[in-house]
N, CA, C and O atoms as a GROMACS GRO file, in nm:
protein
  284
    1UNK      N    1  -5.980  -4.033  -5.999
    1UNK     CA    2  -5.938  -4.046  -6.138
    1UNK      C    3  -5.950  -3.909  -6.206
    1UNK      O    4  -6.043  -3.830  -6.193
    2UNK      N    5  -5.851  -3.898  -6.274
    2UNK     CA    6  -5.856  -3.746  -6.377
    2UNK      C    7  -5.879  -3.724  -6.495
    2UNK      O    8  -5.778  -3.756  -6.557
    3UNK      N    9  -5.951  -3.688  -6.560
    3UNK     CA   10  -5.926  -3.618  -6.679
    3UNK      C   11  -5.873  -3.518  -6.781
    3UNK      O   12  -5.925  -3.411  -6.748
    4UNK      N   13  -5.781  -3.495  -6.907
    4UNK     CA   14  -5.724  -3.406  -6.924
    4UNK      C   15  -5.837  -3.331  -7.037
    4UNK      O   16  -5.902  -3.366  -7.136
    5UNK      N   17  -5.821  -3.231  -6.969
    5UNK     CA   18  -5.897  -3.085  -7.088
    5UNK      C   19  -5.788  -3.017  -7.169
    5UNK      O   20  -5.682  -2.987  -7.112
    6UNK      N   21  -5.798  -3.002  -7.241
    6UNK     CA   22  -5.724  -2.912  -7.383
    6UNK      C   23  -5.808  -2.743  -7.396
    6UNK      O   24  -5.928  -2.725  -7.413
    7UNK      N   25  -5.700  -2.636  -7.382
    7UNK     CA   26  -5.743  -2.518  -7.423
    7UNK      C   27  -5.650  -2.456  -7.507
    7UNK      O   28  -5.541  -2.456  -7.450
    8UNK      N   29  -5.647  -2.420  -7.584
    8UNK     CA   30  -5.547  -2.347  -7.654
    8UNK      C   31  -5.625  -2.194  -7.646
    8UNK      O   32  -5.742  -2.168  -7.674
    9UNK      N   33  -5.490  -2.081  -7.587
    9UNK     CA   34  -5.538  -1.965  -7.574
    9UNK      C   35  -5.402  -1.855  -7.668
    9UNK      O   36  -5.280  -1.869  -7.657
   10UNK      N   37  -5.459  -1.776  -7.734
   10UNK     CA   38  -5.369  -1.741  -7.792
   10UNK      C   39  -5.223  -1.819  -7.850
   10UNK      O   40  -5.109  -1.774  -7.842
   11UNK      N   41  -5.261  -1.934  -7.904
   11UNK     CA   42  -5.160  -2.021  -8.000
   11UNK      C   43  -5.084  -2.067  -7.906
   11UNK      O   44  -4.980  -2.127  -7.933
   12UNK      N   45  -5.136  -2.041  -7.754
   12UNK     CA   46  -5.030  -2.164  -7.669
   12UNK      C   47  -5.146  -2.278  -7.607
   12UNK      O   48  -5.254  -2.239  -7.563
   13UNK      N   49  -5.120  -2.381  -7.608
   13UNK     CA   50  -5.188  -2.483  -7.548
   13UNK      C   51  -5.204  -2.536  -7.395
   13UNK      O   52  -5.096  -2.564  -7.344
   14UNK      N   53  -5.255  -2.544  -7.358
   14UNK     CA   54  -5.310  -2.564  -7.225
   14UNK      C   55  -5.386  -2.692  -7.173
   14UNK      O   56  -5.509  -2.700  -7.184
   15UNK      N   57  -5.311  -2.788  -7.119
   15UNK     CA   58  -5.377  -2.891  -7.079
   15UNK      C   59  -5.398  -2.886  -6.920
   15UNK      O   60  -5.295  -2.865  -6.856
   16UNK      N   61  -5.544  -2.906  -6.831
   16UNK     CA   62  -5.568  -2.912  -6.732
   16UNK      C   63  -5.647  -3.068  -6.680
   16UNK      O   64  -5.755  -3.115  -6.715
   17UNK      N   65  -5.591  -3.096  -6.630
   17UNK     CA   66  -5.609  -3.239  -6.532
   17UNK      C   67  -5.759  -3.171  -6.442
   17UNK      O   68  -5.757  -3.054  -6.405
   18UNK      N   69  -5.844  -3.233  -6.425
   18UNK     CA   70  -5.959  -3.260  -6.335
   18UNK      C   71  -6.002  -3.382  -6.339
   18UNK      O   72  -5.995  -3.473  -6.421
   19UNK      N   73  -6.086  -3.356  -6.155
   19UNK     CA   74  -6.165  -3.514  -6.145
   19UNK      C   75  -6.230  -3.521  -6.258
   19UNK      O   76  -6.260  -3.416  -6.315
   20UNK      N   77  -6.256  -3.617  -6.300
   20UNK     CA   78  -6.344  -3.693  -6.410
   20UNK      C   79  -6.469  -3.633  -6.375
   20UNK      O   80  -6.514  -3.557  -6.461
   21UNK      N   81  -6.567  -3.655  -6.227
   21UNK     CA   82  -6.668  -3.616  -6.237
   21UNK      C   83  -6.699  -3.476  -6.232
   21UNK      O   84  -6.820  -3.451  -6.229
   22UNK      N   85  -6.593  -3.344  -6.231
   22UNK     CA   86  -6.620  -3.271  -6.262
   22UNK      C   87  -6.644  -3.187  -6.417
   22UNK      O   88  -6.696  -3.079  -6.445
   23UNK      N   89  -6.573  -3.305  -6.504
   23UNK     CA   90  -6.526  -3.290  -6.624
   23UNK      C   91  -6.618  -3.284  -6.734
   23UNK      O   92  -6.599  -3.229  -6.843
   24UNK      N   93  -6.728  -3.349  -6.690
   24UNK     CA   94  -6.826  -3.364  -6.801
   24UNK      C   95  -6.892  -3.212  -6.810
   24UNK      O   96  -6.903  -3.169  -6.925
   25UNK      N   97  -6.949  -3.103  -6.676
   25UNK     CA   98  -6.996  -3.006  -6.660
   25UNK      C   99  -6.896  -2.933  -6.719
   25UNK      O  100  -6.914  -2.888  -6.833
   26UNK      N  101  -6.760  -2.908  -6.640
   26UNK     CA  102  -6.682  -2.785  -6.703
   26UNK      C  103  -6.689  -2.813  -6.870
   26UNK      O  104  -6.766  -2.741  -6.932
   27UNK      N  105  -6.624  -2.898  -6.933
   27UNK     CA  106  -6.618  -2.918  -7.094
   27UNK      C  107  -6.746  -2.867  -7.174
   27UNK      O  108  -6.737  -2.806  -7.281
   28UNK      N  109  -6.881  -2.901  -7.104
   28UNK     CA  110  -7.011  -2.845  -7.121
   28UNK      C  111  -7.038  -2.664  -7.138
   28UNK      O  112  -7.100  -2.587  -7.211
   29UNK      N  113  -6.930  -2.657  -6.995
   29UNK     CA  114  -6.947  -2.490  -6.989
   29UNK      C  115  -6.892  -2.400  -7.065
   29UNK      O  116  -6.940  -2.294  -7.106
   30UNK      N  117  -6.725  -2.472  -7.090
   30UNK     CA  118  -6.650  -2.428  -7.195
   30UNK      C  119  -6.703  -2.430  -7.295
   30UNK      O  120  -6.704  -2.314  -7.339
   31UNK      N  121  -6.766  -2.517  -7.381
   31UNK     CA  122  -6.829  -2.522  -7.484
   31UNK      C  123  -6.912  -2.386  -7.529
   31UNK      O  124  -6.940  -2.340  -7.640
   32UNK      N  125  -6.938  -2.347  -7.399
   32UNK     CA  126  -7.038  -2.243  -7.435
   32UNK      C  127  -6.954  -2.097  -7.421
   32UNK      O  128  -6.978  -1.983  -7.458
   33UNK      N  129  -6.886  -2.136  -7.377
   33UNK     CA  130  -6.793  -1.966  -7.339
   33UNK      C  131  -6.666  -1.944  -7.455
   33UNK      O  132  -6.628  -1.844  -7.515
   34UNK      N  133  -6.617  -2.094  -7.456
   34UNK     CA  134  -6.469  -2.112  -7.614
   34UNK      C  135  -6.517  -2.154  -7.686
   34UNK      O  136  -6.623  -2.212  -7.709
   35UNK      N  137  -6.381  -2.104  -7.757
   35UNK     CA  138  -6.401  -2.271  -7.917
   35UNK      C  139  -6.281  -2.353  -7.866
   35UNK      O  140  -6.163  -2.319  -7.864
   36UNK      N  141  -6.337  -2.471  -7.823
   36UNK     CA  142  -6.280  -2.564  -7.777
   36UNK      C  143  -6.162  -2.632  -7.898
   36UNK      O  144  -6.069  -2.708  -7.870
   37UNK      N  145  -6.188  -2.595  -7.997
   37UNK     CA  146  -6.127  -2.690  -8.136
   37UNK      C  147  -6.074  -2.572  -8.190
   37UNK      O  148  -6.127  -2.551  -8.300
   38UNK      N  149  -5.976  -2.468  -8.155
   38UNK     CA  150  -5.926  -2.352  -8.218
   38UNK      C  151  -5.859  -2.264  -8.116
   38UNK      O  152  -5.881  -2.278  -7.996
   39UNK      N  153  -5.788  -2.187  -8.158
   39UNK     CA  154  -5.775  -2.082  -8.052
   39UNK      C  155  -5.820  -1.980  -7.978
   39UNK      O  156  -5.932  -1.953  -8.020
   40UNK      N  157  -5.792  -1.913  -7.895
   40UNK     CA  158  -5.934  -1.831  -7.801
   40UNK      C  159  -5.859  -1.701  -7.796
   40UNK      O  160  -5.750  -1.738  -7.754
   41UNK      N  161  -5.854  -1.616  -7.808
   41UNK     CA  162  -5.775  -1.485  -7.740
   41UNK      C  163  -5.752  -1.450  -7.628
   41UNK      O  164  -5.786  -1.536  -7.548
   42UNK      N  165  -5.708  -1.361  -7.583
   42UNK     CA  166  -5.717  -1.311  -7.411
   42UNK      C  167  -5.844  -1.220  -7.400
   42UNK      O  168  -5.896  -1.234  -7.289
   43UNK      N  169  -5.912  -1.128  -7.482
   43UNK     CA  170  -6.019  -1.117  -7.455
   43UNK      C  171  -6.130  -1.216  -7.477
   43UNK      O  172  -6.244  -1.174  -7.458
   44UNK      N  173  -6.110  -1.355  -7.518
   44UNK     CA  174  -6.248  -1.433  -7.548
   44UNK      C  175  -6.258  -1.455  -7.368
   44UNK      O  176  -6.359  -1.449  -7.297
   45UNK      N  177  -6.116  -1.481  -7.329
   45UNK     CA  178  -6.116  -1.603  -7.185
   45UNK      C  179  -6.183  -1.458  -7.125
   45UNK      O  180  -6.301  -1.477  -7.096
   46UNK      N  181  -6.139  -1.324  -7.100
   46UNK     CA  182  -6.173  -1.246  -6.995
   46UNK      C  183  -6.311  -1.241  -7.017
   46UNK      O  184  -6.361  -1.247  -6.905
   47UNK      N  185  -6.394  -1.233  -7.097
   47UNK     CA  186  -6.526  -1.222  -7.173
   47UNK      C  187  -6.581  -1.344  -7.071
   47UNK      O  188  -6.643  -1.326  -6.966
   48UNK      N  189  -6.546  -1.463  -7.126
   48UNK     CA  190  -6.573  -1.568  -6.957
   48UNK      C  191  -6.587  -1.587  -6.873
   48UNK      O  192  -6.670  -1.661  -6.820
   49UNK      N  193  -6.486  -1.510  -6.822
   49UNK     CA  194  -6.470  -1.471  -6.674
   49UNK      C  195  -6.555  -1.411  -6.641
   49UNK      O  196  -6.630  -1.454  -6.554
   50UNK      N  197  -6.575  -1.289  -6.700
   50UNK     CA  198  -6.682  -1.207  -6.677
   50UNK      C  199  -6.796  -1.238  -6.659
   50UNK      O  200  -6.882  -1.210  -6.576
   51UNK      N  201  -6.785  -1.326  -6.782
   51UNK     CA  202  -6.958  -1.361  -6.770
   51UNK      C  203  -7.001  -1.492  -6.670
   51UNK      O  204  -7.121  -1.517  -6.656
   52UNK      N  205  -6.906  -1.568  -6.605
   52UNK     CA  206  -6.912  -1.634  -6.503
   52UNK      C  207  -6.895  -1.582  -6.390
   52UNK      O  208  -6.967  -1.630  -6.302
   53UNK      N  209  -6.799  -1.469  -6.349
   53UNK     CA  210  -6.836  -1.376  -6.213
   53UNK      C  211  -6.962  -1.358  -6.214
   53UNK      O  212  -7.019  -1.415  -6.120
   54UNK      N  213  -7.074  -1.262  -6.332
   54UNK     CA  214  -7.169  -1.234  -6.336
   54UNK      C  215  -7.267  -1.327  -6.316
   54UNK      O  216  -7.354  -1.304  -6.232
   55UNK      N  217  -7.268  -1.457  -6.397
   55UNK     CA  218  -7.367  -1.548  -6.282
   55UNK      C  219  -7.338  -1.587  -6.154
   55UNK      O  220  -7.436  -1.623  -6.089
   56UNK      N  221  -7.224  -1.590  -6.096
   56UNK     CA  222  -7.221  -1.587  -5.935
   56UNK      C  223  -7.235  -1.523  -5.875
   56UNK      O  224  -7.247  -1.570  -5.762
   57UNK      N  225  -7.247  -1.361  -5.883
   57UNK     CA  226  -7.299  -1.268  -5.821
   57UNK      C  227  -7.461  -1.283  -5.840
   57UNK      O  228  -7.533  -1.249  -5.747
   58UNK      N  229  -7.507  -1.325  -5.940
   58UNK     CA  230  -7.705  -1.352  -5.953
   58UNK      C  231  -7.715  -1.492  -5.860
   58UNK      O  232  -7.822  -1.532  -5.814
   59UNK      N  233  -7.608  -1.549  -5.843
   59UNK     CA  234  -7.646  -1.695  -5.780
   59UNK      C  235  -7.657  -1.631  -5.617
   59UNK      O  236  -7.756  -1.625  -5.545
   60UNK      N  237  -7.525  -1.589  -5.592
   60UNK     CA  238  -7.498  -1.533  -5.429
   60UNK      C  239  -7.650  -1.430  -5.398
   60UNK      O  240  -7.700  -1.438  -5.285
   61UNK      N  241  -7.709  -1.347  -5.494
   61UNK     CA  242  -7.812  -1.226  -5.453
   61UNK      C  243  -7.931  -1.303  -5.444
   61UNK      O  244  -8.014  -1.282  -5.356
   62UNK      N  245  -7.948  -1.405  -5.546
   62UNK     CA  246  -8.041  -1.529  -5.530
   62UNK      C  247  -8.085  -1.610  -5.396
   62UNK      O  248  -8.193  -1.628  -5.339
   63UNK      N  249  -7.909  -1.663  -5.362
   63UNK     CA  250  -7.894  -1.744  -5.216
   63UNK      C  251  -7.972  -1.609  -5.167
   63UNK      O  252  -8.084  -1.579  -5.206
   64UNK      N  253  -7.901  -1.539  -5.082
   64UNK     CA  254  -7.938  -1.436  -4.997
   64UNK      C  255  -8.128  -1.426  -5.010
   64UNK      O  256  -8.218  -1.440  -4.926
   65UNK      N  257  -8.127  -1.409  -5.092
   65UNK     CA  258  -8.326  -1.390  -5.098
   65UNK      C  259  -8.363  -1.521  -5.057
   65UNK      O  260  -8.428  -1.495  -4.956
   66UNK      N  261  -8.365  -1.640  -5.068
   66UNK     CA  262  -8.389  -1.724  -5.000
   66UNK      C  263  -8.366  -1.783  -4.901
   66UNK      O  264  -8.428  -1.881  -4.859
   67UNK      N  265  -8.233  -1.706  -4.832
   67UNK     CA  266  -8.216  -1.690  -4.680
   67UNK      C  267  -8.323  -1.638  -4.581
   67UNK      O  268  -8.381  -1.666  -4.476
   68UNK      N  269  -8.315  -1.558  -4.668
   68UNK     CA  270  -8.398  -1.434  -4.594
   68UNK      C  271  -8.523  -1.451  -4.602
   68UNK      O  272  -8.562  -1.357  -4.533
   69UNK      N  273  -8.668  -1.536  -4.657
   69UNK     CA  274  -8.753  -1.583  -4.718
   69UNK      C  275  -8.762  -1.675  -4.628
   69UNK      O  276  -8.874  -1.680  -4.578
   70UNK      N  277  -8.636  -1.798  -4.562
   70UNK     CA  278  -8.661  -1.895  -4.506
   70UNK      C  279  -8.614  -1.817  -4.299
   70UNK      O  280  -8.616  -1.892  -4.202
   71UNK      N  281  -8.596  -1.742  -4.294
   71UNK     CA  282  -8.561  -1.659  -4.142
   71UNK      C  283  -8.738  -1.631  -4.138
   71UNK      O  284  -8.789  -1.569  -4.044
   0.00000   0.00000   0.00000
């Protein structure tokens, strides 16, 4: 089953379909990165990006130390 998300980025609108059970987290995450109820710019979304590459690179250097911890 899917759910539809609403983004409006620079005055165009954007609807994305996901599983439902992924839906509750992403809308959560967005929340914190957009304004879900307005428009976003192209630098708000890259600002996002960024700052979500940047916790997956602390998550991946993270994994790795506890690889290496459990060898």
């Amino acid at each position: 089953m899917n759910k539809k998300i609403t983004l409006n980025i620079n005055g165009s609108r954007f609807d994305i379909d996901i599983e439902v059970e992924f839906a509750h987290f992403l809308e959560q995450q967005l929340e914190k990165d957009l304004n879900m109820e307005g428009s976003n710019s192209f630098k708000t979304l890259l600002q996002a990006y960024i700052r979500k590459n940047y916790d997956l690179y602390n998550q991946e250097i993270e994994i790795k130390r506890l690889l290496e911890r459990i060898k």
